[in-house]
N, CA and C atoms as a LAMMPS dump frame, in Angstrom:
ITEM: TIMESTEP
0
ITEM: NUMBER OF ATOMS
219
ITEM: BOX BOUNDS ff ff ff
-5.0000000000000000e+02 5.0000000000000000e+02
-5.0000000000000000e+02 5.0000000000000000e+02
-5.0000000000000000e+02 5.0000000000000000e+02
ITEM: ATOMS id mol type element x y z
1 1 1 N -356.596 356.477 422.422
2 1 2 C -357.979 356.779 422.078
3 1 3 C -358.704 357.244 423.341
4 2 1 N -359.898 358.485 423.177
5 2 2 C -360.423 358.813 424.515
6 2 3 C -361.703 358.537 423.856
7 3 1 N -362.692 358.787 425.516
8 3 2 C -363.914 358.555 425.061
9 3 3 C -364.477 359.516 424.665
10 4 1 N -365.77 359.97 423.505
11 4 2 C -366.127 360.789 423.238
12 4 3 C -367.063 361.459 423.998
13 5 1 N -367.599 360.683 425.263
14 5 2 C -368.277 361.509 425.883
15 5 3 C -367.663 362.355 426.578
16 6 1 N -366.827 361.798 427.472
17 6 2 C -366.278 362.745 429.33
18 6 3 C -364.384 362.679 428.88
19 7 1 N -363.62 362.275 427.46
20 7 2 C -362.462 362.232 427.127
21 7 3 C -361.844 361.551 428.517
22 8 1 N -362.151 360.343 428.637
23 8 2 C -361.205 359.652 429.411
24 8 3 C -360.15 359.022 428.922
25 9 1 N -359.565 357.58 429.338
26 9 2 C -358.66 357.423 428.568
27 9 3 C -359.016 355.83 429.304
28 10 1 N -360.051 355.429 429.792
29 10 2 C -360.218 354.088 430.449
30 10 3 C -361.074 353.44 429.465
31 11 1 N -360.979 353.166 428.081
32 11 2 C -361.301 352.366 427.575
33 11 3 C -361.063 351.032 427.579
34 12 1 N -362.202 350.128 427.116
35 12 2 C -361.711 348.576 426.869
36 12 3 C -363.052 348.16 426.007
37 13 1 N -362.821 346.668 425.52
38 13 2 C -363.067 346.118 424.396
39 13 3 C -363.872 344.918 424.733
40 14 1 N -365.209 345.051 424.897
41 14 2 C -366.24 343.215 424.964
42 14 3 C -366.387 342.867 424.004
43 15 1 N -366.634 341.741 423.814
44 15 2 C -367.547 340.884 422.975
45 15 3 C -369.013 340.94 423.64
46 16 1 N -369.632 341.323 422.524
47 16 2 C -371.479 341.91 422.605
48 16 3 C -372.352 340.593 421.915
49 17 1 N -373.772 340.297 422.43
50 17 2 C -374.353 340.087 421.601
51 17 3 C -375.362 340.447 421.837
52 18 1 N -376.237 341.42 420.794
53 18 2 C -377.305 341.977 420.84
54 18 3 C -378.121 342.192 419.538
55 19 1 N -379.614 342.034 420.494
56 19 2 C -380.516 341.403 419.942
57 19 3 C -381.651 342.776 419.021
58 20 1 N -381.411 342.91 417.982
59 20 2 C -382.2 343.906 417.397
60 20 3 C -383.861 344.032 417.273
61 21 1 N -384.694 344.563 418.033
62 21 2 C -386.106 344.35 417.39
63 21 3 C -386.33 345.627 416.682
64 22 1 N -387.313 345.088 415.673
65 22 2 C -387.943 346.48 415.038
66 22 3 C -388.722 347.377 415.583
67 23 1 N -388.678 348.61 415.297
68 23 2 C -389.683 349.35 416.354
69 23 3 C -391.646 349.394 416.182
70 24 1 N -391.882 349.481 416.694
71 24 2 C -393.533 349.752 416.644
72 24 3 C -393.848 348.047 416.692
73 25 1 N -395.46 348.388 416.63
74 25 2 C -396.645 347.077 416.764
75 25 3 C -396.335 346.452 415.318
76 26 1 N -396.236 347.118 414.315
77 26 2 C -395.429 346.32 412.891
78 26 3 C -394.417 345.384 412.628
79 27 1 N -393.343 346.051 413.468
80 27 2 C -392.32 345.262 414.281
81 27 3 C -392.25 343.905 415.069
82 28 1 N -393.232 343.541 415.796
83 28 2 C -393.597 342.456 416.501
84 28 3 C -393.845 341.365 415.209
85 29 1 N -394.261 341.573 414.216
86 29 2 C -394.069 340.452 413.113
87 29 3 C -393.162 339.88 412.315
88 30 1 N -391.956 340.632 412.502
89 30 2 C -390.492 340.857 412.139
90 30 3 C -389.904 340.029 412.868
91 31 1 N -388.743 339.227 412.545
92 31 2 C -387.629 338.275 413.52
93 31 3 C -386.909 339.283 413.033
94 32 1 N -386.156 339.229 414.901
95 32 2 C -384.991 340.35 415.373
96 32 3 C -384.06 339.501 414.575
97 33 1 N -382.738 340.547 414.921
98 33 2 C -381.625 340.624 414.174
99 33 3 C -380.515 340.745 415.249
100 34 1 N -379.778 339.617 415.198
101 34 2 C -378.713 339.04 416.522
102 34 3 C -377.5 339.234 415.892
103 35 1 N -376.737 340.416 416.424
104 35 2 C -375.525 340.955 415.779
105 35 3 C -374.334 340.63 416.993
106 36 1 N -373.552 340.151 416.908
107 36 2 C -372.232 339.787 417.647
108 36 3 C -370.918 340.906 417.92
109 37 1 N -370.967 342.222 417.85
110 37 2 C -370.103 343.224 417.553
111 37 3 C -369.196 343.229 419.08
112 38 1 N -367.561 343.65 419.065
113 38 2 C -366.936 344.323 419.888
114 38 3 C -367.283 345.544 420.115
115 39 1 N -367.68 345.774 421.422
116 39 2 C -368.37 346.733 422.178
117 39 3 C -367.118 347.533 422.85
118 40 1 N -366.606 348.924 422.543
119 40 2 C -365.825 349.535 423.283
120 40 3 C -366.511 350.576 424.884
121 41 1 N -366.076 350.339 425.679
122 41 2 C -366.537 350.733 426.751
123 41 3 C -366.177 351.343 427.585
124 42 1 N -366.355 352.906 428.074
125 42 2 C -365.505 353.82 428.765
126 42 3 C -365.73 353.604 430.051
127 43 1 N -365.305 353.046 431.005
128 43 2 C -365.258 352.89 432.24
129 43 3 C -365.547 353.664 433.275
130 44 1 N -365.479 355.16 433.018
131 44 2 C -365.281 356.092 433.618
132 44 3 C -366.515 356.68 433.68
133 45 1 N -367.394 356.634 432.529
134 45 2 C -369.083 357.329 432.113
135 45 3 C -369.813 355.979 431.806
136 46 1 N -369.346 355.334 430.972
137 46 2 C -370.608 353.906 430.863
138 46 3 C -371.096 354.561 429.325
139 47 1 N -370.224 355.393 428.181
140 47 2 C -370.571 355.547 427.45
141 47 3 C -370.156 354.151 426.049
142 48 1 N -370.596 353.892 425.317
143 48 2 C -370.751 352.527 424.418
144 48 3 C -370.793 352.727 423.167
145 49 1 N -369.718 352.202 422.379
146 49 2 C -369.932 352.642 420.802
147 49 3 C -370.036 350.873 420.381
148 50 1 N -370.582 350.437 418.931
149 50 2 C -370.289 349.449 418.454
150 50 3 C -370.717 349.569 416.691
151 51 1 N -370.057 349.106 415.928
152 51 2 C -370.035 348.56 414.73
153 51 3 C -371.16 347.453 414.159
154 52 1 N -371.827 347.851 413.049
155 52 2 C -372.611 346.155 413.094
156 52 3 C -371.749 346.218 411.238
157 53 1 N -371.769 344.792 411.152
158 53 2 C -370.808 344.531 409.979
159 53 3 C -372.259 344.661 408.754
160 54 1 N -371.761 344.808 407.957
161 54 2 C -371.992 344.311 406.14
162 54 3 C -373.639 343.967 406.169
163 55 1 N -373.065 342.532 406.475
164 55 2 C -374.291 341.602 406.181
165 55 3 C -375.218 341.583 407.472
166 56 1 N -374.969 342.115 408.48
167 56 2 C -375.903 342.693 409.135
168 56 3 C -376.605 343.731 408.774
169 57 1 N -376.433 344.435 408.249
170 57 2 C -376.645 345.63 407.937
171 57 3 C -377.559 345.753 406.846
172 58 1 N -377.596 344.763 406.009
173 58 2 C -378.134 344.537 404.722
174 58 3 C -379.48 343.733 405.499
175 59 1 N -378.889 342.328 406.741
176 59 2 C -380.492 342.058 407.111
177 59 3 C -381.502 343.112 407.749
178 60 1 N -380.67 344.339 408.43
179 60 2 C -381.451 345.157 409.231
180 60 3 C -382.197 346.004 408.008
181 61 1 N -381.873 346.517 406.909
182 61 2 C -382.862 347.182 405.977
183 61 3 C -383.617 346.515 405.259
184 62 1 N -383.241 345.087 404.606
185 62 2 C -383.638 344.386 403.827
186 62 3 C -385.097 344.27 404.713
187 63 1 N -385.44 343.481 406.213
188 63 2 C -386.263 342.84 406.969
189 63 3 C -386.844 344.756 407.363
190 64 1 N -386.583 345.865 407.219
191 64 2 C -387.037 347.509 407.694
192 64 3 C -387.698 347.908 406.587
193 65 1 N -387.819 347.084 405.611
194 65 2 C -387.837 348.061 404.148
195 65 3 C -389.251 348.465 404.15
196 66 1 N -390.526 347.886 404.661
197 66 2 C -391.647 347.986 404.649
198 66 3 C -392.919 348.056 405.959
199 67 1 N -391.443 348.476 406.582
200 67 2 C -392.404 349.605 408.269
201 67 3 C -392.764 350.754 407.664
202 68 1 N -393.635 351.285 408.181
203 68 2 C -394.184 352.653 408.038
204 68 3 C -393.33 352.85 409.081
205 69 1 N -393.013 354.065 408.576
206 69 2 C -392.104 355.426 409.244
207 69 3 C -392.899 356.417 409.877
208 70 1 N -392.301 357.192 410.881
209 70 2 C -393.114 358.534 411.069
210 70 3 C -392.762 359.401 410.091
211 71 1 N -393.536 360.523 409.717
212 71 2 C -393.067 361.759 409.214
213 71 3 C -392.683 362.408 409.944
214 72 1 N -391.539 363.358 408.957
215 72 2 C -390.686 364.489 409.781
216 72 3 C -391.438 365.615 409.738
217 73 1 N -391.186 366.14 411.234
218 73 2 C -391.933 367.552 411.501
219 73 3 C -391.725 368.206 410.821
């Protein structure tokens, strides 16, 4: 596997835990969302991919469903 940024080949594999907040002043009334994902990591650029599972995924829209959005240009 290479990396998709700079195609190296110095990948490796953390354990992550990171802490989701919602965006904007709306957001600040929201409890973040603490996702645990393996973090792959190219050594070579510092470029970072990660996965959030299922039921994360369901708290991140479920707890998003009623931010105001920007409109698209």
């Amino acid at each position: 596997m290479r990396c998709q940024r700079c195609v190296s080949l110095e990948l490796r594999k953390f354990s992550a835990e990171i802490n989701i907040h919602f965006p904007g002043y709306e957001g600040l009334a929201k409890p973040t969302v603490w996702v645990f994902p393996q973090v792959l990591v190219c050594l070579d650029c510092g470029f970072a991919q990660f996965s959030i599972s299922q039921s994360e995924l369901q708290r991140l829209a479920a707890d998003d469903a009623d931010l105001v959005r920007p409109q698209a240009a």
